[in-house]
N, C-alpha and C positions, 0 to 999 in steps of 0.2 A: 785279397783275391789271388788266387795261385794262377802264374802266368800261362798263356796258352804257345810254345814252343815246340818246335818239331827240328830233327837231324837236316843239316844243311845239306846243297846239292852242289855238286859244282863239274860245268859242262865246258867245252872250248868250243872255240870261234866257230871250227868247222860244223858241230851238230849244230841242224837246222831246229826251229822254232815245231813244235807237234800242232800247234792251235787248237786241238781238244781242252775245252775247261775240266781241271781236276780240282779235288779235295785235297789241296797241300798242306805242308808244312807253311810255317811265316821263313820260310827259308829260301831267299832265289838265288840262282847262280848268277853268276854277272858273266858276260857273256868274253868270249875272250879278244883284244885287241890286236892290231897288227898296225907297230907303231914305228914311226918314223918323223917325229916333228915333235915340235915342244911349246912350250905356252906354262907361265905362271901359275903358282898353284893357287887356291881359292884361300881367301883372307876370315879363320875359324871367325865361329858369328859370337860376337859379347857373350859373355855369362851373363845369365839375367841376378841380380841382386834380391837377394828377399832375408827379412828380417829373422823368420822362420829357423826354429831351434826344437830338436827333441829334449825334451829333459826328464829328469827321472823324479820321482817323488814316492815317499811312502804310501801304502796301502793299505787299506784293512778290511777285508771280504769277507762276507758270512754267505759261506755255502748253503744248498740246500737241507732244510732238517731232515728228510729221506738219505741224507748222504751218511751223517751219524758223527760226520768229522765237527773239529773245532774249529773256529774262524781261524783267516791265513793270514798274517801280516807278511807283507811282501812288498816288490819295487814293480812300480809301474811305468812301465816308458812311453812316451806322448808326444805328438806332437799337434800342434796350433794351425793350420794357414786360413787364408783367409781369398775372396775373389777381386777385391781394391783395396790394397795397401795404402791408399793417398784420397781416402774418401772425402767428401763436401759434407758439411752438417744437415743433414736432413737424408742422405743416401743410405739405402738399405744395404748392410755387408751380409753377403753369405760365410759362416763360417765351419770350417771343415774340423773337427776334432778326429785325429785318429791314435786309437790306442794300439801301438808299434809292438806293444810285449806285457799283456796281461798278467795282474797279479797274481788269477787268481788259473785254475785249468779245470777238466773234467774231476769230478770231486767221486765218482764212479768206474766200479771195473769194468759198466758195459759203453762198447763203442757209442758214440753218436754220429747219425749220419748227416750230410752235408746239407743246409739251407732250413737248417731248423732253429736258429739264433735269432735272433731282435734287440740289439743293441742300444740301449736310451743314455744321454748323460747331461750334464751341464760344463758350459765354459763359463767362466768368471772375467768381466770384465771391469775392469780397473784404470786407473789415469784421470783421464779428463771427464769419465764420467762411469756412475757404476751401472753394474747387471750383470743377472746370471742368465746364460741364454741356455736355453735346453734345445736339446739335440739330441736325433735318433737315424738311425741306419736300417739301411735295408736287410731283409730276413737271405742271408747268405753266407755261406763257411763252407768251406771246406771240410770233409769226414775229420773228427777228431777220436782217436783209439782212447781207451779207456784210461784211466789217471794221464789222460795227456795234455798238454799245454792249451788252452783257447790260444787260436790261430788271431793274429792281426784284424780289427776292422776299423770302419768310420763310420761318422753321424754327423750332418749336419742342421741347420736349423740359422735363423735370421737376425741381425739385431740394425736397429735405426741408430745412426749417429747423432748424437745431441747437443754433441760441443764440441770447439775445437782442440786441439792441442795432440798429446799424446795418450794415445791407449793403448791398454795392454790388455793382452788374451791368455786367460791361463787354463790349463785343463781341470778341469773338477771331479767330483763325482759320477760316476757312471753302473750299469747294472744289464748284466749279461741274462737275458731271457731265454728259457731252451721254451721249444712246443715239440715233443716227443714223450709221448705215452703218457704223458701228463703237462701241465704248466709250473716249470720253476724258474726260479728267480736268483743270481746271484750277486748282489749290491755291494761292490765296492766303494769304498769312503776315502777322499783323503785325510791322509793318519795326521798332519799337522797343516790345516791349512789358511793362505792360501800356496797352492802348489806352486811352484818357481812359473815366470813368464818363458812362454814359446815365440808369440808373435808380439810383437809391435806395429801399429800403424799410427800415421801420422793425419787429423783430421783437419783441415779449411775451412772457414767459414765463407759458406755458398752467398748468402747474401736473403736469405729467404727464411718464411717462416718456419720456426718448427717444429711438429706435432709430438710432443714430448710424453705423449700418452705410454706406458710401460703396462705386460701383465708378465706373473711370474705363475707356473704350473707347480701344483703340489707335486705330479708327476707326469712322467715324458710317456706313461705304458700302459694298458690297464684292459680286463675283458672285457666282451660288450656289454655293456649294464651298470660297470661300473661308474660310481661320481666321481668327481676330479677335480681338488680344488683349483682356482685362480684367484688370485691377490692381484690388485692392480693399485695404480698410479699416474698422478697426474693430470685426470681425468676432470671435466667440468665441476665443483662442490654441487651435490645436490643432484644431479642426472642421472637419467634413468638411465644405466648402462646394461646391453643386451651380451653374453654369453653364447657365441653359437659355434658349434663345428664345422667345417669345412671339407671336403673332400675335392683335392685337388683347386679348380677355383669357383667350383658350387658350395653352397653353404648346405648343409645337412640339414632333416630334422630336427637335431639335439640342440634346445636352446633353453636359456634361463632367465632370470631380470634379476639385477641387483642395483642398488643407489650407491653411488658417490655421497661419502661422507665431504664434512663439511673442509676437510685438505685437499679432497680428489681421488680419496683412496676406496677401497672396498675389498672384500672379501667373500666369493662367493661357489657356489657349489653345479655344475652343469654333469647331469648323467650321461652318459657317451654310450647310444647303442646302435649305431650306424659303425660295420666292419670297416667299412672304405673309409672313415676319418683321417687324415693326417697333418691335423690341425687344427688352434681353437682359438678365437679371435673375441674381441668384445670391442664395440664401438658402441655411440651416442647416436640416436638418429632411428629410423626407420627401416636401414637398410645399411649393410657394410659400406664404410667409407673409408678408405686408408687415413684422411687428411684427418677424422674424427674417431678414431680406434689405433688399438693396438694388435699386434700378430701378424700374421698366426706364429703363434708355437708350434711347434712340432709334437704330436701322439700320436702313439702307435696303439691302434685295437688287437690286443695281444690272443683274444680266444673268445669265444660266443657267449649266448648267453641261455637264461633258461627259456625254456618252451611253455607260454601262454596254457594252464589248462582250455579244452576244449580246439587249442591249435595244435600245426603240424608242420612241424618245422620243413622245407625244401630244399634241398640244396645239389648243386653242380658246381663243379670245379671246371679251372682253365690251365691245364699242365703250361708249366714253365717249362721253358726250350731250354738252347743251350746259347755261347756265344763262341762263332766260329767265322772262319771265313775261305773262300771259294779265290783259290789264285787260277789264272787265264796261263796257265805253261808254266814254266821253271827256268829259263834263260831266254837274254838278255843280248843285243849285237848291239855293241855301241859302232859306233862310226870310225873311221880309220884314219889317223894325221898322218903329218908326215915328217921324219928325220929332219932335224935343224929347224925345223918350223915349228912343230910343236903345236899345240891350242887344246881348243875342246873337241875331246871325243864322245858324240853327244846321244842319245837312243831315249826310249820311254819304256818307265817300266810297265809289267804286265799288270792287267788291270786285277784288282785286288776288289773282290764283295764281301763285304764283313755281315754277316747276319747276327744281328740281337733280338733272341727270340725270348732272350731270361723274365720279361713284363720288372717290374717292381722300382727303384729310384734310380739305381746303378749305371751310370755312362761308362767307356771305354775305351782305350786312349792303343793306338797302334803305332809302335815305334820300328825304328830299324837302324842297324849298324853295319860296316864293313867292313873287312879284312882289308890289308897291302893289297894292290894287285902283285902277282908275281910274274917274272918274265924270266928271257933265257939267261942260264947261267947267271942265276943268284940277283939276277936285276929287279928293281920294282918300283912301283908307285904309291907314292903313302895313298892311307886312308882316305885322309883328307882333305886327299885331290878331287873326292868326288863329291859333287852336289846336285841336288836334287830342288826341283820346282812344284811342290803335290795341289792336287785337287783333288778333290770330293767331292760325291753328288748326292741325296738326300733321295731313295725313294716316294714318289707321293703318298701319303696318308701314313708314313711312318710318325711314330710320337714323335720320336730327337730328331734333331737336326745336325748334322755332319761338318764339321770347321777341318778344313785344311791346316796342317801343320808351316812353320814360315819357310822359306826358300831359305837355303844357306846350304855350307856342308852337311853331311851326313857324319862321317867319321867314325873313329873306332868308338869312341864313346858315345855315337847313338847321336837320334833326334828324333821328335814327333814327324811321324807322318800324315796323321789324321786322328780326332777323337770327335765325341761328346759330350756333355755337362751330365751329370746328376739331377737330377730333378724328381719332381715331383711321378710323372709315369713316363718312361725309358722305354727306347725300343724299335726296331726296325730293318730296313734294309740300307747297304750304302756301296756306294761304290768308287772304291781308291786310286786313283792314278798318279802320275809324276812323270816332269819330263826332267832326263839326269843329263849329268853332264860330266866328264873326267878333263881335269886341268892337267894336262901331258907336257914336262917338262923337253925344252925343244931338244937335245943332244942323249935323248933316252934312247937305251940301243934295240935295237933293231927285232922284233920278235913279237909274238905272242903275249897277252897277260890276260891274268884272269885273277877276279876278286869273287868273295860270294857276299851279299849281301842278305841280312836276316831280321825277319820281319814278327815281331812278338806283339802281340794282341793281350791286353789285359784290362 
């Protein structure tokens, strides 16, 4: 996702606050000090540790036959994470695959325009226990010019832990879907696999039972109408196991029956013609039950289907917005120490509304970083004298729900200040605040300083 940044501002002590809300930039002035006292600077917050590697691996993509070219061999760069690193045997890990630098690009000299992509793929997992988990992403990009690169995305999708020990996550196969003047498909393979490990996680045994049910999808994408196989495992020998789709946490129309052979295993075929699917489950029983089924996988309903003679198709659309946000002013007065004493000079930032009005799986994460402050005659305060305390508030009946970034420094190199998750449907209003605070060394001279502080939404 190409980030949302605007030209910084930067104001002194003397300008007063305007308190008309504008359409800003993620850029605030920090407001400027008049300092006199001192106080220790703030102790930078731990690096978080994570396992997480990009790595590169061979490719091999077959563009669309409309294009007229040969298939591309090429390097694919990828990375692995995951939502618990240090999961219990029976927890469901979300995991995130993103393809950092595609093999494969626009295979045509006409442009494509932006949010026309659908992204499906699988991760391979390996270690302590196997699966390939399929993964799909939301329909978003950025314009790409003709013969130009496919721009970075991700896909996610779920896998159950089954055992303990170590797992590995490797990135797999994936297949770039355009919906523009037609439906194409371009499916990269990896050329020797399995592709090098990204992530690692470490699994515990919880102590409980565990539903070691698996299905695996012929494919992660498909129009409406189309069938779609599921292979499964583990499953009671003999049971009649149901096939059904999902949309979001209702179960669809589209359903099947297929029997567990006498291992547990089966093979079977479910038509998918519900648009809103984003998932396909099969369990034993009556009715979905996580503890007696497996899934959902993740599927994308990539284009419609045909039209019933004697029917008539209807249809309305819901325009997808954009994602922005509404800053309360552009500077900042922090409070004033004093010479030889030093402390926190402490203020709140302006209140920040992030509107996500995009609908579809995509969360979005708002960060922010600082400059020195400057003062008279070449004097300053590092970055990382400041920190910051955030909230956020969740409008009601918004889909996502709003998490505060952790308290700590801000610094030159950034920190979260507020996002959301990913999920299944995204989207809303929120509202960001933060109370800051500047660690003023006590014998800091005498004057003015001013920082700017810069707030990037993506």
């Amino acid at each position: 996702m190409r980030p949302i940044t605007h030209p910084t501002i930067r104001r002194s002590a003397a300008r007063r606050r305007s308190g008309r809300g504008r359409r800003l930039a993620a850029a605030l002035g920090v407001g400027a000090l008049v300092v006199a006292g001192g106080g220790g600077l703030a102790t930078p917050a731990q690096a978080t540790v994570t396992a997480s590697v990009p790595v590169d691996f061979p490719t091999h993509c077959i563009p669309p036959d409309i294009a007229g070219i040969p298939p591309i061999d090429g390097t694919t760069k990828a990375e692995i994470t995951v939502d618990n690193a240090v999961p219990e045997v029976g927890d469901t890990v979300t995991v995130t695959y993103t393809v950092v630098q595609p093999a494969a690009g626009n295979p045509v000299d006409l442009p494509l325009p932006a949010d026309i992509m659908t992204p499906t793929g699988r991760v391979a997992v390996g270690g302590a226990q196997s699966a390939s988990v399929t993964v799909t992403g939301p329909k978003k990009n950025a314009p790409v010019p003709g013969k130009g690169a496919f721009p970075s995305f991700s896909m996610t999708g779920t896998f159950t832990v089954t055992a303990p020990g170590r797992i590995t996550l490797s990135p797999g196969d994936y297949n770039i879907h355009t919906s523009y003047i037609m439906e194409l498909d371009t499916p990269c393979t990896v050329t020797d696999p399995p592709a090098p490990v990204s992530e690692t996680i470490i699994a515990t045994d919880g102590g409980g039972q565990v539903n070691e049910r698996s299905i695996r999808l012929g494919a992660g994408s498909g129009a409406a109408g189309d069938a779609v196989t599921v292979t499964g495992a583990k499953f009671t020998p003999g049971a009649a196991v149901t096939l059904a789709g999902r949309a979001g946490d209702r179960q669809t129309a589209d359903t099947a029956t297929v029997t567990a052979d006498a291992t547990g295993g089966f093979s079977g075929r479910i038509t998918v013609d519900d648009p809103a699917t984003t998932g396909i489950v099969a369990y034993e029983g009556d009715a979905w039950d996580a503890a007696r089924g497996a899934g959902p996988q993740a599927y994308t309903v990539t284009g419609g289907g045909e039209v019933p003679d004697g029917s008539q198709r209807l249809t309305t659309s819901v325009r997808a917005g954009t994602l922005s946000m509404v800053q309360d002013g552009d500077t900042v007065d922090l409070s004033a120490v004093d010479f030889g004493r030093g402390g926190a000079a402490r203020g709140s930032l302006r209140t920040v509304t992030v509107e996500d009005y995009r609908g579809g799986p995509a969360g979005w994460s708002l960060t922010g970083k600082v400059t020195d402050f400057t003062g008279p005659g070449g004097a300053a305060i590092g970055a990382s004298a400041l920190r910051w305390t955030p909230a956020c508030a969740t409008k009601p009946g918004s889909p996502s729900t709003c998490a505060a970034g952790s308290a700590g420094p801000v610094g030159g190199a950034g920190a979260t200040l507020a996002s959301t998750p990913n999920g299944t449907a995204t989207g809303g209003e929120f509202t960001v605040d933060a109370r800051l605070a500047l660690d003023v060394p006590a014998y800091t001279a005498p004057g003015a300083y001013s920082g700017v502080l810069t707030l990037t939404l993506t």
